[in-house]
C-alpha positions in Angstrom: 0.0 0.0 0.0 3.0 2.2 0.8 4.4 1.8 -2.3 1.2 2.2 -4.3 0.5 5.3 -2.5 4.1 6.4 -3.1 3.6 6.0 -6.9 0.4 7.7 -6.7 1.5 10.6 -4.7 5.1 10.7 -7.3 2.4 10.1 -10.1 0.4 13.5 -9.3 3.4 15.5 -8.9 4.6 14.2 -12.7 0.8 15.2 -13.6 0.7 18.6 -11.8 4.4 19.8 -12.9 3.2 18.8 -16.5 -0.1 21.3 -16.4 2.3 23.9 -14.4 5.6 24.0 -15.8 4.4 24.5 -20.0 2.0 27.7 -18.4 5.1 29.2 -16.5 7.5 28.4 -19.5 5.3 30.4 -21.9 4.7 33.5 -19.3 8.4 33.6 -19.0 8.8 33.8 -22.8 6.1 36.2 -23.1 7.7 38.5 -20.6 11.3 37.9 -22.2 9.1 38.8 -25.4 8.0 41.9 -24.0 11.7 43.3 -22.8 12.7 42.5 -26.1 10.2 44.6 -27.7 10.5 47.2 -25.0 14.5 47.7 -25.4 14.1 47.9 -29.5 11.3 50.4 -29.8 13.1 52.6 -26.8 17.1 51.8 -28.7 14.9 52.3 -31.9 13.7 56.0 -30.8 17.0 57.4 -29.2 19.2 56.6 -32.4 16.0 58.3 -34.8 15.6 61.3 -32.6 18.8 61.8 -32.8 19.2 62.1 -36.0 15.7 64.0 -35.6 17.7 66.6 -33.6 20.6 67.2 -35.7 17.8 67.4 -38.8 17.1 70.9 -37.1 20.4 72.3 -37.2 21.4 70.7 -40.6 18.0 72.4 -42.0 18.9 75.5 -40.3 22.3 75.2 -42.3 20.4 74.8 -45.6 17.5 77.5 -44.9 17.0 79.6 -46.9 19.9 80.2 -48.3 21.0 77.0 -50.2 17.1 75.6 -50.7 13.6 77.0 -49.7 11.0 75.4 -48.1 9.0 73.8 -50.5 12.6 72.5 -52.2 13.3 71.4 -49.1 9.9 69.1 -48.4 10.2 67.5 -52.0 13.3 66.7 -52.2 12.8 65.0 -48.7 10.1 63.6 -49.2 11.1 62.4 -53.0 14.5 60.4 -51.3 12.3 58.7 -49.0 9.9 57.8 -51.0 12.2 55.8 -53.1 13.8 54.6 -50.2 10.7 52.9 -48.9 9.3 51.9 -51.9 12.9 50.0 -52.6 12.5 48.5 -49.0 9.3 47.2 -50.0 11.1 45.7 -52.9 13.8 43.8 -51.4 11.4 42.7 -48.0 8.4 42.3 -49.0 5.7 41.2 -46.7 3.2 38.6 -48.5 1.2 37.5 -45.8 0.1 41.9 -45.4 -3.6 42.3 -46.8 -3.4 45.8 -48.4 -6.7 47.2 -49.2 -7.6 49.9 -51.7 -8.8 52.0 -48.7 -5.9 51.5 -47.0 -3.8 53.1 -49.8 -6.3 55.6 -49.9 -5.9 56.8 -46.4 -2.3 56.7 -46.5 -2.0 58.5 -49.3 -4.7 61.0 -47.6 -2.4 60.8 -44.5 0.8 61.8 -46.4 -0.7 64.5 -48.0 -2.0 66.4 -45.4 -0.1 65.2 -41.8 3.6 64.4 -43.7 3.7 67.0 -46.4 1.6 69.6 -43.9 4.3 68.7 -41.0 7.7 69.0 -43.4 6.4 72.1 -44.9 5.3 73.8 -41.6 8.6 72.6 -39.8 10.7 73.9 -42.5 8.7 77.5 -43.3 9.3 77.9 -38.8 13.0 76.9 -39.0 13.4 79.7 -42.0 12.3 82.4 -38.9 13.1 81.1 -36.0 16.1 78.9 -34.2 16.4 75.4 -33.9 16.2 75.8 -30.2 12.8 77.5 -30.4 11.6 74.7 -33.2 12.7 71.7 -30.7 10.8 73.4 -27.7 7.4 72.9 -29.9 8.4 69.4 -31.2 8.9 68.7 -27.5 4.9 69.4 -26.9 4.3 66.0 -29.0 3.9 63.7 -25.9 1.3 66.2 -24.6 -0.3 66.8 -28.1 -0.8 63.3 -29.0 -2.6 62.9 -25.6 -4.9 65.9 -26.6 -6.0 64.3 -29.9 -6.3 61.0 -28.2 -8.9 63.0 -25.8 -10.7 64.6 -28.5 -11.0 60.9 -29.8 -11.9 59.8 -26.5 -9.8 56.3 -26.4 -8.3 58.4 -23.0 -9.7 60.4 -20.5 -9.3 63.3 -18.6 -7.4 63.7 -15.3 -6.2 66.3 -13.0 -2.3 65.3 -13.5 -3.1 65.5 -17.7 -4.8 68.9 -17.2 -2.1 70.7 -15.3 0.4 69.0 -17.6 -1.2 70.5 -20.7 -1.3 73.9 -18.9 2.0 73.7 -18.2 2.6 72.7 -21.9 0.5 75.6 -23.3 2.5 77.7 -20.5 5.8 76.9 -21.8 4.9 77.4 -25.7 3.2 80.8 -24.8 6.8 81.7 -23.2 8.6 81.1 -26.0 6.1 82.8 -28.9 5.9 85.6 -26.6 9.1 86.4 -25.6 11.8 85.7 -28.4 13.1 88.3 -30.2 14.5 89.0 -33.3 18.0 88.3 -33.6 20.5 87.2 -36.6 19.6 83.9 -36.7 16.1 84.6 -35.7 14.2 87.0 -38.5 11.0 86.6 -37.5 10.3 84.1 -34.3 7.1 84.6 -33.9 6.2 83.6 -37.3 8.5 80.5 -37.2 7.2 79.7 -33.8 3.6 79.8 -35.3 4.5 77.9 -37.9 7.0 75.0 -35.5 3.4 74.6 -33.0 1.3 73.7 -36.1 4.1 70.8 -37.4 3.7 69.7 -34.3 0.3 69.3 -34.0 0.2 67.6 -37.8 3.2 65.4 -36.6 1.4 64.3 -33.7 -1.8 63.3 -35.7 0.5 61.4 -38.4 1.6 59.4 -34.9 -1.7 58.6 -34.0 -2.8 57.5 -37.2 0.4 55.6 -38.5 0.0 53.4 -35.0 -3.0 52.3 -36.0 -2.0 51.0 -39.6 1.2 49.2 -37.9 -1.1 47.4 -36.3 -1.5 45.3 -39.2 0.7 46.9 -41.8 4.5 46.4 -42.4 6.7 49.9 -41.6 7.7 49.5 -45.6 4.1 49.6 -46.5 3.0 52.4 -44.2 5.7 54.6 -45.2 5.8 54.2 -48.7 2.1 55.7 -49.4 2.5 58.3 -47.0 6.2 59.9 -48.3 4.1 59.3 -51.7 1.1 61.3 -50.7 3.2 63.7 -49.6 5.7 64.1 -52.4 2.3 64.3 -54.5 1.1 67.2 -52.8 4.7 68.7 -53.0 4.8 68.6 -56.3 1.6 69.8 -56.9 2.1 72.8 -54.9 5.8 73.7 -56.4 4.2 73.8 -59.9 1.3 75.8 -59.2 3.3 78.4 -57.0 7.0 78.2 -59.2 8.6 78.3 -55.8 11.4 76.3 -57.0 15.2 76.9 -55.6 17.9 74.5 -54.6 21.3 75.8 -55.8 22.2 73.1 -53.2 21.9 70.7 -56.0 24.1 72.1 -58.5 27.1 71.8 -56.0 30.0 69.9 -56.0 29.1 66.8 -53.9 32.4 67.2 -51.4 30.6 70.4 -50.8 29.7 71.6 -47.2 26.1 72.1 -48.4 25.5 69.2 -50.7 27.0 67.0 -47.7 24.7 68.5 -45.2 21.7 67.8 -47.6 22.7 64.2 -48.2 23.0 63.9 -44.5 19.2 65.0 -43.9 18.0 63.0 -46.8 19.6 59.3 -45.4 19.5 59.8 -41.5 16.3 62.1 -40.4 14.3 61.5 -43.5 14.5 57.9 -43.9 16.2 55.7 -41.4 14.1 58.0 -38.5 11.0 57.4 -39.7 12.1 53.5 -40.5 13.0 53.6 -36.7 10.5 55.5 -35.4 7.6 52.8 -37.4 9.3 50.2 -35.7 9.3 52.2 -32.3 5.3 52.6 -32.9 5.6 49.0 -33.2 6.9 48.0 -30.0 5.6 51.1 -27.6 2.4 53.0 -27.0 2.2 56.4 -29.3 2.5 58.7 -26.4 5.8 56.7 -25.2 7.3 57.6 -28.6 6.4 61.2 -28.2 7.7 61.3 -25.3 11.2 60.8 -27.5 10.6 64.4 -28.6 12.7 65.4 -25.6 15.9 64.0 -26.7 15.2 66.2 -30.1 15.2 69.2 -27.7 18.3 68.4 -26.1 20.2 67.4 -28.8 19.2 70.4 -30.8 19.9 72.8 -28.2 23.4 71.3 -27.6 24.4 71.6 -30.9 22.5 74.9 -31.4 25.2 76.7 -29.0 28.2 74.8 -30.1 27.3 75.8 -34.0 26.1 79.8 -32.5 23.1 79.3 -34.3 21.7 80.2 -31.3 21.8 82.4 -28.1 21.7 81.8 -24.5 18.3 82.6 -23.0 16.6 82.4 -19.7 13.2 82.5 -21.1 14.2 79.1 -23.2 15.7 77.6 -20.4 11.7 78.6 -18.0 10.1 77.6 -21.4 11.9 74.0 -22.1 11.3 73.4 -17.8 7.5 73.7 -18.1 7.5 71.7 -21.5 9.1 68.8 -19.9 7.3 69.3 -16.5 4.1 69.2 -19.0 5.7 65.9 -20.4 6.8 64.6 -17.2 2.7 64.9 -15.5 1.1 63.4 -19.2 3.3 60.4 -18.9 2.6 59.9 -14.7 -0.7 59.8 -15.5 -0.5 57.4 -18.5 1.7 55.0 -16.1 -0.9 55.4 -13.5 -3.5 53.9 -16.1 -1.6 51.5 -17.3 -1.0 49.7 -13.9 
């Protein structure tokens, strides 16, 4: 009886560690999984806004003296629509069920949020200083949590409202308060200009997460640069507002160099990462990103004196990422 009970107790533990231990291998997996995912999307967005922050001083470079603005957004947009499209080419993804509408409301997407962002971004950088421009791109976190309000997939709390009254605080700052300067011919026109790119940007975010849902990054890009470069072109021809003696220099040439940097690093391996980044984290988590854009662009602003020391940046850039900081508490807060 001993021995029969012995098997039967040894039995049941055999039975029990078989139900038990499959269940706890695949929750460690999933969690492994999950790091995984968490540390490429977060490598993913530091190396793109990177190269997102440096795009602001390279453009500054270029504005407006070696291209203009609407130059600027087709021959961005142009490059990386070929780049994605050739990306498509050489990965494709054949289990991806493209509709027609889907390639509709890319297409809709890049004409409106990607050509409307580049064009605004680059009009603001032609007035103001890259400093100024990277303050408003650093609103994004707290933007995309606005639209995602006016949408109603989030709700209100008092953390989110004092953090977009911070946000709105520390944009008000800096419209109000810059002055005209040499690198700086008209900031509050810029500034104007850098608060409504970031507003478009943050709807493109918004949008584009949804499609990546289903969608490879290839795919999604592709149609929007498209859309975009369409609506570029369209509005080059119908205004003539075509100049880019950039072009015609010699390629060893500052200028040409700087151009070719902002076509292959901010223009298409950024938004490459930051699909994949959409992949991996929440929108509002890549947003959040927009801060590194400010620092990067600010440390490079003073070493290149494209920009001056002020203490109404430095109040302005404190409330932006106070506004930041209270968005993303609360988002945590939900989350657990």
């Amino acid at each position: 009886m001993e021995n029969q009970n012995t098997d039967f107790v040894s039995s049941g533990k055999e039975i029990g560690e078989k139900k038990i231990t499959p269940s706890l291998a695949s929750g460690q997996e999933s969690l492994k999984e999950s790091r995984h995912d968490k540390m490429v999307g977060n490598v993913s967005m530091f190396i793109a806004k990177t190269f997102s922050g440096l795009n602001e001083n390279a453009l500054k470079y270029l504005l407006p003296t070696w291209m203009n603005a609407f130059t600027g957004v087709v021959l961005r947009l142009g490059f990386g629509s070929l780049f994605f499209w050739v990306l498509g080419w050489v990965r494709p993804n054949k289990t991806e069920k493209v509709t027609m509408r889907d390639r509709g409301l890319l297409l809709l997407t890049g004409i409106i949020a990607v050509f409307g962002y580049m064009y605004t971004l680059l009009i603001g950088l032609t007035y103001t200083t890259p400093i100024s421009s990277s303050i408003f791109i650093a609103l994004q976190a707290t933007v995309v949590y606005i639209i995602c309000l006016v949408l109603r997939t989030d709700r209100l709390s008092w953390g989110r409202l004092l953090g977009i009254l911070l946000g709105i605080g520390g944009a008000l700052i800096c419209i109000l308060t810059q002055k005209e300067s040499e690198v700086a011919k008209d900031p509050f026109l810029g500034n104007m200009f850098c608060l409504a790119s970031t507003f478009l940007f943050s709807a493109y975010l918004v949008i584009e997460k949804k499609f990546l849902k289903r969608l490879s990054n290839a795919t999604v890009s592709k149609y929007t640069f498209s859309g975009g470069l369409l609506a570029g072109l369209v509005v080059v021809l119908i205004t003539g507002k075509w100049f880019a003696p950039v072009i015609s220099m010699n390629v060893f040439s500052a200028p040409f160099l700087v151009l070719a940097f902002v076509l292959l690093f901010p223009t298409s391996l950024s938004y490459l990462l930051t699909d994949i980044g959409l992949k991996k984290l929440p929108a509002t988590v890549v947003a959040l990103y927009s801060n590194w854009i400010l620092i990067v662009a600010a440390i490079m602003s003073y070493i290149l004196g494209q920009d001056k020391f002020s203490w109404w940046q430095i109040a302005s850039v404190i409330l932006i990422i106070g506004s930041v900081f209270l968005v993303e508490s609360a988002e945590a807060k939900d989350h657990k």
